[in-house]
N, C-alpha and C positions, 0 to 999 in steps of 0.2 A: 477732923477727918482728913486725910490724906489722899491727895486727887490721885487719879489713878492715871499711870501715861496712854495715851491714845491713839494707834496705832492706826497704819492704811488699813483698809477692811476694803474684802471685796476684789479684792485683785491677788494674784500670783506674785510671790517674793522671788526676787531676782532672776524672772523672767520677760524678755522684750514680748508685747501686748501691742495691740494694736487700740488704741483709747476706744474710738467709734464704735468699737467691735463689742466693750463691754457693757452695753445695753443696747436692748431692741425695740423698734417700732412697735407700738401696736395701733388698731384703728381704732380711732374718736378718742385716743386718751393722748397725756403726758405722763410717759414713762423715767422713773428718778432713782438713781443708784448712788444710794453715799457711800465716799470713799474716806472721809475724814469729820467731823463733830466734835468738837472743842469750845471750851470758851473763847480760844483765839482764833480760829479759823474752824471753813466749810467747806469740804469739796464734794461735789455731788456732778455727776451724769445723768443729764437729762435727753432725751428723745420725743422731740411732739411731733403730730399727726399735721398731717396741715390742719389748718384751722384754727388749731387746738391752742390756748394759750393759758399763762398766769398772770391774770387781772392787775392792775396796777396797785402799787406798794411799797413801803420805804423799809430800809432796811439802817441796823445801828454801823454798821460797816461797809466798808468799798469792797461792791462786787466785781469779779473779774471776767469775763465772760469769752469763751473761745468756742469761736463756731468750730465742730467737728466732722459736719455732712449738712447738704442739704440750706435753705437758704430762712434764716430766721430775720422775723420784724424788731427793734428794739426801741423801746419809748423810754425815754428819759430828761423829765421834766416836761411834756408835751413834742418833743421832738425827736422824731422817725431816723432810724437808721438800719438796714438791709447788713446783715452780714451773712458773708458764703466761705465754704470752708477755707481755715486758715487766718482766719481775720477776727480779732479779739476787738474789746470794747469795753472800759470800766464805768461799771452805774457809780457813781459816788454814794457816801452814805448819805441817809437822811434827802435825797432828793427822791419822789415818786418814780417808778420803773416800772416796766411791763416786757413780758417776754409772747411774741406769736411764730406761732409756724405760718411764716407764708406760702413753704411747700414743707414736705418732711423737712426737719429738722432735728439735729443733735448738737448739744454742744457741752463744756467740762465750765464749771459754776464755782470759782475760789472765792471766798467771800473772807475778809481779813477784819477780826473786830478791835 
């Protein structure tokens, strides 16, 4: 079978976007928009509520993580770190991670296998 190429989804071709812009809040949830799904890589926009988080998890690849809005908790391997927009952060693979909204939060999720 013959893999099929996998294209950006979910965004407008050759037009300037505003990243944040292309997903929305909503209340008591985590909001997730994928823009890429491959064997080799993942990109997905996420938006959580405050509160709202994904529970801790290992993943087979280094995740990349860019805050877009708003100010998110990130654990990885038992240790806290705040990021507010503009400020990335890579989960490694195979170490435990966790993502909170300590207030709204959005941020863009590359995940390289």
């Amino acid at each position: 079978m013959e893999d099929k190429k996998v294209m950006i989804k979910n965004m407008k071709m050759a037009e300037v976007e505003v990243m944040k812009d292309l997903v929305n809040y909503m209340d008591q949830q985590v909001v997730s928009k994928t823009l890429v799904q491959n064997k080799s890589v993942s990109m997905t926009l996420f938006a959580f509520d405050k509160g709202e988080e994904i529970s801790s998890h290992e993943s087979s690849g280094d995740a990349f993580v860019q805050c877009l809005d708003g100010v998110g908790e990130i654990t990885i391997d038992d240790q806290t770190y705040l990021l507010t927009e503009g400020q990335s952060i890579v989960m490694p693979a195979k170490h435990p991670h966790a993502v909170f909204g300590k207030e709204r939060f959005k941020m863009l999720l590359v995940v390289i296998f």
